[in-house]
N, C-alpha and C positions, 0 to 999 in steps of 0.2 A: 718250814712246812710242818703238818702236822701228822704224828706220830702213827704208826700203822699197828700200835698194837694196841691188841680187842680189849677192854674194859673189862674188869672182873664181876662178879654178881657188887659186890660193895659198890663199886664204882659206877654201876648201872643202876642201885637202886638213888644214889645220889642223881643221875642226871634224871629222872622220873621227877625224882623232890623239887629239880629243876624246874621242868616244865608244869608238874603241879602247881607251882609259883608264880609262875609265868601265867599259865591261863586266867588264876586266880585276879593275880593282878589286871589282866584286864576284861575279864567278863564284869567284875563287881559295880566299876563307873557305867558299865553299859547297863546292868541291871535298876542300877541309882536312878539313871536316866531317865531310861524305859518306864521303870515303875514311878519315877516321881517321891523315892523315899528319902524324905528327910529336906534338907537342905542342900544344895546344890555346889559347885563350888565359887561359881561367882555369889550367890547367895551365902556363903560360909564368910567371903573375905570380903563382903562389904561392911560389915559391922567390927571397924578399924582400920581400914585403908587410906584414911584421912592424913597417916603419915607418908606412906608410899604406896604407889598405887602401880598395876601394871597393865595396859591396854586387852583388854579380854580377848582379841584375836590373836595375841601371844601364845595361849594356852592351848592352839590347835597344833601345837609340835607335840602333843599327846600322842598326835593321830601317828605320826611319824617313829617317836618311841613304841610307841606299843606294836610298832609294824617289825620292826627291831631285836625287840625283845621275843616276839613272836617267833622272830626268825632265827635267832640264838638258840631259843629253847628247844625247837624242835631238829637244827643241826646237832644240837650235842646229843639228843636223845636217840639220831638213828644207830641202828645196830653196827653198820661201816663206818661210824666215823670210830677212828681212834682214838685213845688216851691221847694227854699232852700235857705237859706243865702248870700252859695256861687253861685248860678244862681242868684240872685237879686243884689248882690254886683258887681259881674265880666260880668253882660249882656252888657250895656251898653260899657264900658270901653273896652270890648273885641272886639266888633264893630268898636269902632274907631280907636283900631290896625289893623282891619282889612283892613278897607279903608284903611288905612293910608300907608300897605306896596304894597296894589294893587297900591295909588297914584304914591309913591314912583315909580313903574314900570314907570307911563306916566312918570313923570318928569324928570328921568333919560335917558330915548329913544329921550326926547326933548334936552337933555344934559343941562339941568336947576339945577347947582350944587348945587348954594348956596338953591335952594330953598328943592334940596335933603335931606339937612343938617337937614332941620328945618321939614322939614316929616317924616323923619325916629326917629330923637330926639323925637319930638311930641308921635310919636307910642308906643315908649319905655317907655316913663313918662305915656303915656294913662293905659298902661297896666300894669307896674309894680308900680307903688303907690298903686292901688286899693290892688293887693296883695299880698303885703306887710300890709297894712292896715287890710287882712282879714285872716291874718298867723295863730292867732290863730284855725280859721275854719281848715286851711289846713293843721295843725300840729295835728288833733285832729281827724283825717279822717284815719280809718285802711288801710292796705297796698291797696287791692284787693278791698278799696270800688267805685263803681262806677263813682263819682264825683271825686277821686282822679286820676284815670284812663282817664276819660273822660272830665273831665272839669281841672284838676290840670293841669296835665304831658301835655296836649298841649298847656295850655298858658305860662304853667313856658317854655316849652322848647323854643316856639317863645320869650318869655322874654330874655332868655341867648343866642341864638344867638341875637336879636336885640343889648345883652349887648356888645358881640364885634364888628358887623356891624355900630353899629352908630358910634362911636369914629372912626372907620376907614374910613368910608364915610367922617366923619371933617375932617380927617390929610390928607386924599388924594386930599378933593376939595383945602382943605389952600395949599397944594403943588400946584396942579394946577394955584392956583390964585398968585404964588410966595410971599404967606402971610405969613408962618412960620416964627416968630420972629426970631432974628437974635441971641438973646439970649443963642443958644444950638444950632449945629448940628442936621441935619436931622438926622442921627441916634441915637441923643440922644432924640427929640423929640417921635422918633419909641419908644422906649427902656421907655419913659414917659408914651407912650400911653398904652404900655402892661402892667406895675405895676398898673397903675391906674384902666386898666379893670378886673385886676384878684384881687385887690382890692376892690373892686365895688362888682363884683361876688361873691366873699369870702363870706363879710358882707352880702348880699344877699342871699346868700344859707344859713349863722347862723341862720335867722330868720325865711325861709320858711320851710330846712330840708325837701324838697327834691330831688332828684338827675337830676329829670328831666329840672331842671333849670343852674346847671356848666357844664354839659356833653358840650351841645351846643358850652357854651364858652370856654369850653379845646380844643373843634373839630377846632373852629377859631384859637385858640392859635397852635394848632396842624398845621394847613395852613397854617400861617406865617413860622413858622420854615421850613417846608418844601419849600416855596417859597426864603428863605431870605439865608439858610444857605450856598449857595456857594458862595455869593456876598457878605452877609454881618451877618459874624458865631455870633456878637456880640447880636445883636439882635436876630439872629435866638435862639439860646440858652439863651434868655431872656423870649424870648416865648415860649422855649421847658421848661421852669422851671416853667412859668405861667401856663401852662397847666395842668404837674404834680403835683402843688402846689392845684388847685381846684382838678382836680381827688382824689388825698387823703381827704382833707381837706373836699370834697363834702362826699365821703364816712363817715370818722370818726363826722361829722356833722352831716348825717343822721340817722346814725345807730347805734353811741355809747353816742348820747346825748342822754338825757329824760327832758319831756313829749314829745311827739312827733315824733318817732322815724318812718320810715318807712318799717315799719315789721306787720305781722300778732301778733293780739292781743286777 
């Protein structure tokens, strides 16, 4: 449960930085939008998607993230909620995914690939080292408890979509920049990048255990296949086995390990 005691001025000026972050991150796609500035981001990632590709109605779990994120931000920010381990561990580091995927928007509308690469990476490692590092906290949090609800399930779930977004942002701008080693096939390189994410994922859901962190990245894995399967069945069905391979695996991970399970206790 989470902690009942009051935040100091340090501690309050962090959870502000917090939700400055947060709003940041998602007023800028809505202004991108709205205004029409720049390049879009299906318009960003069509100029290199010819290795992998991801069904554009994929990328309406935005709507869901940011609803998330929105809700984190503005919990940790009220005056009653309490300090806690995990608001002291994950303030900061949550911040700067936050910036990080608002940046991501400029950078991309500016069509600044390589530097896309290194802010969406950036966001990824921001946010998921810290929690991974505070697993124990999060494996030790009853199903329905408020931090698990509130501070878990929105940054694991921007963690697991970041976890397929960023390796797809790499393959697409290296297609762009006709960088892909010569070493493999572009569809082998595709067919590299999906083991590797749903490996990544895997080991990453063993340790936090819970669901709101593979869903994301089965949903990406789930848009590739959909986008790839009539051009290209090999990978698509690379990615339809990635996907099903964390749905199970995220499930029997969560709920049939111990200590930790994500169940009412």
């Amino acid at each position: 449960m989470s902690s009942i005691i009051r935040p100091t001025p340090r501690q309050r000026t962090r959870r502000l930085v917090v939700l400055a972050a947060a709003l940041f991150a998602i007023v800028v796609p809505l202004v991108q939008n709205l205004a029409g500035l720049g390049l879009n981001q299906a318009e960003f990632a069509a100029d290199g998607n010819s290795t992998l590709r991801v069904a554009g109605y994929a990328f309406s779990i935005w709507g869901l993230i940011y609803i998330g994120i929105l809700a984190y931000a503005i919990r940790q920010a009220l005056p009653q909620t309490g300090e806690s381990p995990l608001l002291g561990r994950m303030g900061l580091p949550s911040a700067v995914a936050f910036f990080g995927i608002g940046f991501w928007i400029i950078v991309a509308a500016l069509n600044l690939k390589a530097a896309s690469v290194g802010v969406i990476f950036a966001s990824l490692i921001a946010l998921l080292l810290p929690m991974l590092a505070v697993s124990g906290h999060i494996r030790a949090l009853r199903m329905f408890d408020r931090e698990r609800i509130l501070l878990v399930w929105p940054l694991a779930a921007l963690a697991g979509w970041l976890t397929v977004a960023a390796p797809l942002n790499l393959i697409t701008t290296a297609t762009a920049f006709n960088a892909l080693p010569a070493a493999l096939s572009p569809d082998l390189w595709a067919i590299v990048a999906i083991v590797a994410v749903t490996v990544v994922a895997l080991a990453v859901t063993a340790v936090l255990r819970t669901l709101a962190y593979p869903l994301p990245t089965a949903w990406g894995l789930l848009g590739a296949f959909v986008a790839e399967q009539a051009d290209k069945p090999t990978v698509a069905f690379t990615a339809l086995a990635g996907a099903i391979v964390l749905l199970i695996g995220g499930l029997l991970l969560t709920f049939r390990l111990r200590p930790g399970v994500e169940r009412a206790r």
